[in-house]
C-alpha positions in Angstrom: 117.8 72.4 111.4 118.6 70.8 114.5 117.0 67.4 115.2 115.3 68.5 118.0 112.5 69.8 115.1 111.3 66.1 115.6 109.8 67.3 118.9 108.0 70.6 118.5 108.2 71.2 121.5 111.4 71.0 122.4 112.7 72.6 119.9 109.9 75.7 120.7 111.8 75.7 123.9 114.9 76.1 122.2 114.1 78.8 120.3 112.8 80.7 123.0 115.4 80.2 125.1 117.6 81.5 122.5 115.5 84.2 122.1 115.6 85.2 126.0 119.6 85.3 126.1 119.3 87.4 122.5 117.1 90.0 124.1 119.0 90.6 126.5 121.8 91.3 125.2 120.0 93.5 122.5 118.6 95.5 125.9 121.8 97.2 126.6 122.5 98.2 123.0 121.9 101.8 122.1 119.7 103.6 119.3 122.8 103.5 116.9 123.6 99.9 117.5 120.1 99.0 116.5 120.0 101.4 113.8 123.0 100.0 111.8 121.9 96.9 112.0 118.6 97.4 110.7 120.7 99.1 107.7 122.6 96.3 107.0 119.6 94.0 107.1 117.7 95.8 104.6 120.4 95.7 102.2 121.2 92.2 103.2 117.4 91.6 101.8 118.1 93.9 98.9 121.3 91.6 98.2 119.4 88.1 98.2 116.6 89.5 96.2 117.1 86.4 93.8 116.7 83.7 96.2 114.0 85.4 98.0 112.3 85.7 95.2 113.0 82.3 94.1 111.5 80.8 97.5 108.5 83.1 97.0 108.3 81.2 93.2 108.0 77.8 95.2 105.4 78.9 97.7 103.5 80.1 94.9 103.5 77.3 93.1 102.4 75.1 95.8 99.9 77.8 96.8 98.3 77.6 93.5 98.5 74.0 92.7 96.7 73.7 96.0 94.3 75.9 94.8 94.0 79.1 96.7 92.0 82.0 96.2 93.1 85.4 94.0 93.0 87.1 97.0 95.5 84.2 98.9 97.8 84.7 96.4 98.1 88.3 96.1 98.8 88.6 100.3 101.8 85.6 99.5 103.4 87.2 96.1 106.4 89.3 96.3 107.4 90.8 93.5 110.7 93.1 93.0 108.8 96.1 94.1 107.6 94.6 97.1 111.0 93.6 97.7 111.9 96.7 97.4 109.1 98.4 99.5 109.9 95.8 102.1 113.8 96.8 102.6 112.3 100.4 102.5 110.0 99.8 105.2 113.2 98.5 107.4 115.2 101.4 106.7 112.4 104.0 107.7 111.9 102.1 110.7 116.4 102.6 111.6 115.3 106.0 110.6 112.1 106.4 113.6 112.7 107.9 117.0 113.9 104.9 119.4 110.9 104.1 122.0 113.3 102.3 124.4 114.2 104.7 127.3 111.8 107.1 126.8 110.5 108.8 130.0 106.5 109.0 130.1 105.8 110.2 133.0 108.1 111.9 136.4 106.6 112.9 139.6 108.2 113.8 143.1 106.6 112.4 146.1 106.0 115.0 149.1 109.0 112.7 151.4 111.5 113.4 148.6 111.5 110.1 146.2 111.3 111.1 142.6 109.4 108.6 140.3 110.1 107.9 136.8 107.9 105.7 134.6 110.5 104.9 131.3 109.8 102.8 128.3 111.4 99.7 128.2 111.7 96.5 125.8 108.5 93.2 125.9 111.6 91.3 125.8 110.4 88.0 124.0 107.6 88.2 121.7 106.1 85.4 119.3 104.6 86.3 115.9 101.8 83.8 114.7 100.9 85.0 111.2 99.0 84.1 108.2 101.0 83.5 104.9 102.1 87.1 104.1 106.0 87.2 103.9 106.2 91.0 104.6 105.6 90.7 108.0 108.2 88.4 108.6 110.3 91.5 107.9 108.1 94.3 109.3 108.1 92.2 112.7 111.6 91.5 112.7 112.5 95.1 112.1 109.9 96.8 114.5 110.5 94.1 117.2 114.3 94.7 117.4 114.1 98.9 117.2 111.9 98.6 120.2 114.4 95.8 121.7 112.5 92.6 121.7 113.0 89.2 120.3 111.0 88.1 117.9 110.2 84.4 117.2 108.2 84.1 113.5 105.9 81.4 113.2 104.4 81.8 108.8 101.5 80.1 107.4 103.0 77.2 105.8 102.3 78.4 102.8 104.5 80.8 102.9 107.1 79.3 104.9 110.1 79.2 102.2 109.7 83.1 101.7 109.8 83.5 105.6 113.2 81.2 105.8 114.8 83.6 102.8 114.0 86.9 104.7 114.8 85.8 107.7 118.1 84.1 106.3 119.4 87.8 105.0 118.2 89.7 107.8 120.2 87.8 109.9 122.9 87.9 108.2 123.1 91.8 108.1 122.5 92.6 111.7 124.9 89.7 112.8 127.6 91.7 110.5 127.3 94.7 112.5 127.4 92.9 115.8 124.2 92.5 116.8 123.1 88.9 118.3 121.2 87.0 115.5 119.2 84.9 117.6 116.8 88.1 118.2 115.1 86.8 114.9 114.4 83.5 114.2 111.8 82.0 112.1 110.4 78.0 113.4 111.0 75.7 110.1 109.0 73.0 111.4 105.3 72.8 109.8 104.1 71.3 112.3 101.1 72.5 113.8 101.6 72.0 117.3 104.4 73.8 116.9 101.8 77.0 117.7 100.3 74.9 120.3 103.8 75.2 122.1 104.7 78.7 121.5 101.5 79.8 123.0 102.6 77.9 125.6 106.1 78.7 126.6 105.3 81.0 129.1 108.8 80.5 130.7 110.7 82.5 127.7 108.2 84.1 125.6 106.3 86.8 127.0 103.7 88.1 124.4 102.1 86.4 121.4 100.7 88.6 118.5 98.6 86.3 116.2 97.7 87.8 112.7 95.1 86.0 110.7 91.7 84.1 110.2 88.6 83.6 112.3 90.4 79.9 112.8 94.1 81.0 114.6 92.1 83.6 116.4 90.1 80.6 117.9 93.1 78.6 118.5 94.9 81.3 120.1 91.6 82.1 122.5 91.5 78.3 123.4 95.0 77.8 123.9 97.4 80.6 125.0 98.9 80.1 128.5 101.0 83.6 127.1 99.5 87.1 126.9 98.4 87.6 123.9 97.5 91.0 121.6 95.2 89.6 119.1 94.6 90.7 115.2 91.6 89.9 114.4 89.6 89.6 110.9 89.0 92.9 109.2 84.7 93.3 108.7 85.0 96.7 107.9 82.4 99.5 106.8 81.9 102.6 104.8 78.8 104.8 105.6 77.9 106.8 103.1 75.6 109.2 105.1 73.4 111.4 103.6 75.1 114.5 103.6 77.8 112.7 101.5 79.6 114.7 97.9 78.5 111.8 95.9 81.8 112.0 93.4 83.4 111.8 96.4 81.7 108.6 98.1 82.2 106.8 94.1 85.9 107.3 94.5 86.5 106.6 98.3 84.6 103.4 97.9 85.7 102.3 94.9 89.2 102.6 96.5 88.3 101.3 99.6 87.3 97.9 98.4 88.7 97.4 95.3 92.3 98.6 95.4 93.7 95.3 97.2 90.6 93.4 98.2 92.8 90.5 100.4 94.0 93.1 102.9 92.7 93.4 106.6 91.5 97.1 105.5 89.5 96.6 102.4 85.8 97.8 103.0 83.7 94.7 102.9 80.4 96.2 104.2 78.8 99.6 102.2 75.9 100.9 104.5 73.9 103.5 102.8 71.2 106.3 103.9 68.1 105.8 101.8 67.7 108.9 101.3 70.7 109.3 99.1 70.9 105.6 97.5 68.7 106.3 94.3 71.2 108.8 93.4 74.7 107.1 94.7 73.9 103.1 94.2 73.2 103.1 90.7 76.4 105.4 89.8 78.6 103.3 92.3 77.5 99.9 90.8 78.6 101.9 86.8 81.9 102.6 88.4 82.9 99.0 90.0 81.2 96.9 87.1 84.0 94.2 88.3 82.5 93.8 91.8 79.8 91.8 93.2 77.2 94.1 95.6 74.7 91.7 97.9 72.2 94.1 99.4 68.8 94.1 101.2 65.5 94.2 99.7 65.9 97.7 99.4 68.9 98.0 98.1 67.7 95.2 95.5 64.7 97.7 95.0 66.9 100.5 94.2 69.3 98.6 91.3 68.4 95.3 90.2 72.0 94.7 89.8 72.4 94.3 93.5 72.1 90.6 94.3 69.9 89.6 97.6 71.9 89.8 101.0 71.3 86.8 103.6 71.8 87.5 107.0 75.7 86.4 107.4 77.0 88.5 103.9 76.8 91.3 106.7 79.7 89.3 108.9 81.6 88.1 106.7 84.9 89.1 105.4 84.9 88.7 101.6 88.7 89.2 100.9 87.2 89.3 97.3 85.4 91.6 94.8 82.4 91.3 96.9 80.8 94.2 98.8 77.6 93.6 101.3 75.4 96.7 101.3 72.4 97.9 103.7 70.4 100.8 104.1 69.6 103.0 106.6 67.8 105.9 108.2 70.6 108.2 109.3 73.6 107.9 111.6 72.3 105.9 114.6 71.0 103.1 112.6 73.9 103.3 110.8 76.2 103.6 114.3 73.9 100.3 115.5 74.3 98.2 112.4 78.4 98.8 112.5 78.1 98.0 116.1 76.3 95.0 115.7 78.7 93.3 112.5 81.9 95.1 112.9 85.1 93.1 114.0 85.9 96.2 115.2 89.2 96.6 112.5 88.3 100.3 111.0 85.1 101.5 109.9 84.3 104.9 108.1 82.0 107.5 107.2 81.7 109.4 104.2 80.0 113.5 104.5 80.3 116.9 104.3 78.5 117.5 107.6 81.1 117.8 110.4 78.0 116.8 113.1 77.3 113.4 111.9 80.6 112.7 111.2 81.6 113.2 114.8 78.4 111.5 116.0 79.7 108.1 113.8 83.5 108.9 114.9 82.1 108.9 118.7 79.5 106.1 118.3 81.4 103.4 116.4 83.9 101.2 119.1 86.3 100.3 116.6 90.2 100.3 116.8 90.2 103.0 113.9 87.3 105.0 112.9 87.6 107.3 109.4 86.1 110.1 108.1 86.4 111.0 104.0 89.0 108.7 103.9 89.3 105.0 102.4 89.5 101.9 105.0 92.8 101.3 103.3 94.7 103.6 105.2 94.2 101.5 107.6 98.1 100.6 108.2 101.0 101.7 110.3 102.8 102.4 107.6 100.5 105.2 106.1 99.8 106.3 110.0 103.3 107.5 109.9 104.7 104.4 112.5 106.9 102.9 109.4 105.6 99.9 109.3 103.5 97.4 111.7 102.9 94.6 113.4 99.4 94.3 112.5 96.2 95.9 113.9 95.0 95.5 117.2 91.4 94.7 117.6 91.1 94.6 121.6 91.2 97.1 124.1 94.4 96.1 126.2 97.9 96.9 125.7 97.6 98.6 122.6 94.8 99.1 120.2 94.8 99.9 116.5 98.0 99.6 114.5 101.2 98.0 116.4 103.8 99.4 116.1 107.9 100.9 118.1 105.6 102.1 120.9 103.0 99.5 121.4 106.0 97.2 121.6 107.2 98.8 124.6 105.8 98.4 128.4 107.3 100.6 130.7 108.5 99.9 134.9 109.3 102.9 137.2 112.8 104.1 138.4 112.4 105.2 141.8 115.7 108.2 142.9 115.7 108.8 147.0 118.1 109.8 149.4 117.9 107.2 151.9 114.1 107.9 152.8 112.7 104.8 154.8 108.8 104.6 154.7 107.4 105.0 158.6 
């Protein structure tokens, strides 16, 4: 580390500019440039699966002595299948039509001049994220297919995984001639050091933050740089009434329970009433390990539901907790979503195509799902490789990031020496 890590920001500065000079050269690089180096970065990871895995051992450790939550240490643990899911991921992404240079839209003025609007790289982009040391890889990877820099800022929890992947990364594109500064990882823990990068408008030209209610807030307060924010993940299932019970049992089950610390999982079940005597009690049989808060009716309906205050409907359990409220059809249930949702992904689960598209309509979220588990929920499963995260807002992109949402596009303008009267 160079000394200037003493000063955060100075050393933010450095980076960036780094970055800036790496991007560009990265620009002019074609699809197969970028595609072999990708290669050789996965198997770089694939190589120094011992020491990443080693690093991960450390943070771990620390995690845990520190006493984090199940659900914390899940997100932070790699394992050899991860590993090996992670260098996957990379390789699909080489493997993805490029979005660079693509032409989306052409158009020939009535004086001659023929308008282009073509895809282009960010060009600098910082990644503020939570301790989950996939996404220092899935970032890295997506961010230089689409031809942007990437600057990773981890948790600092999670910080010596980030270093490792980072490291062989690296590594492999550097050995196939690509400029290595187009992913770099800050190694200070500083906290200010975030302060800065959402700062450094002079290099860094979008900031994607990925985590809690608290960097959301920080980011909101302090960010001088555009910013495509990731909010927390309050997100419902609605089991309507027209709803094939086995069905509901198994999406819901799924949908909260199959990884309960991901941005996906289903941490609000909202219920008609006219089907809960015959889906709550079966539901609660099938997920004996999970914890369901619920109104006074839902209470009513299966003792085994514990009573609901007010703000188990907004929060985001990341545990073997599920909220639950009743309802009387789909526009109480389209109000209550509206009213608690963080707008992640929300869901509803019937047979009767009406009400689903009434609730598919109705809800504003960045993904709405019908007969489908939250879970899904991902860029990976939407067929994008991997992603960035998910996009909660309404500008830039929305829903999951990924090669195309981290594009922006300028217009090439052909004439034949027209001058405007």
């Amino acid at each position: 580390m160079n000394s200037l890590t003493n000063d955060s920001k100075d050393y933010i500065h450095m980076l960036a500019k780094r970055a800036s000079g790496a991007a560009r050269k990265l620009a002019v690089l074609d699809t197969a440039q970028k595609n072999k180096g990708l290669r050789a970065a996965a198997a770089a990871i694939r190589t120094d699966r011992e020491t990443i895995l080693a690093a991960n051992r450390d943070d771990l450790g620390e995690a845990r002595a520190a006493g984090r939550p199940a659900a914390f240490i899940d997100r932070l643990e790699l394992n050899p299948e991860r590993l090996e899911a992670m260098a996957a991921a990379i390789e699909a992404i080489a493997d993805l039509p490029d979005p660079v240079g693509r032409e989306l839209a052409r158009f020939e003025r009535p004086n001659g001049l023929v308008v282009e609007r073509v895809a282009v790289p960010i060009g600098v982009i910082g990644m503020v994220f939570e301790s989950r040391p996939n996404v220092a890889a899935d970032a890295s990877a997506l961010c230089l297919k689409a031809g942007n820099a990437v600057i990773l800022r981890s948790g600092s929890e999670g910080l010596q995984s980030a270093r490792a992947i980072v490291a062989a990364f690296r590594r492999g594109i550097a050995g196939e001639g690509l400029p290595e500064d187009v992913v770099q990882v800050v190694e200070t823990r500083d906290r200010s050091a975030v302060t800065h990068l959402l700062k450094c408008a002079d290099y860094v030209d979008l900031v994607i933050p990925r985590g809690g209610k608290g960097l959301v807030k920080l980011v909101t307060e302090q960010a001088e740089v555009p910013t495509l924010q990731h909010l927390d993940g309050n997100c419902h299932t609605y089991i309507h009434s027209g709803a094939d019970i086995d069905k509901a049992i198994d999406v819901v089950r799924n949908a909260k329970l199959r990884r309960t610390g991901i941005c996906g999982a289903t941490e609000s079940l909202v219920v008609d009433r006219e089907i809960a005597p015959q889906l709550l009690p079966r539901l609660l049989d099938a997920m004996p390990d999970c914890e369901f808060r619920g109104d006074g009716l839902a209470v009513a309906t299966d003792k085994r539901i514990k009573q609901a205050d007010e703000a188990d409907y907004g929060t985001e359990y990341l545990d073997a907790i599920l909220s639950v409220k009743l309802v009387n059809g789909v526009s109480n249930a389209i109000s209550f979503v509206g009213q608690h949702s963080s707008g992640h992904t929300d869901a509803i689960i019937t047979e009767n195509q009406e009400a689903a598209e009434r609730f598919m309509d109705g809800v504003d979220s960045a993904i709405v799902m019908h007969n489908a588990s939250t879970q899904f929920a991902d860029g990976g499963e939407f067929g994008m490789g991997a992603e960035i995260g998910i996009a909660t807002g309404k500008m830039h992109a929305r829903g999951p990031v990924g090669l195309e949402q981290l594009t922006t596009f300028k217009y090439k303008v052909r004439g034949e020496g027209q001058t405007r009267p």
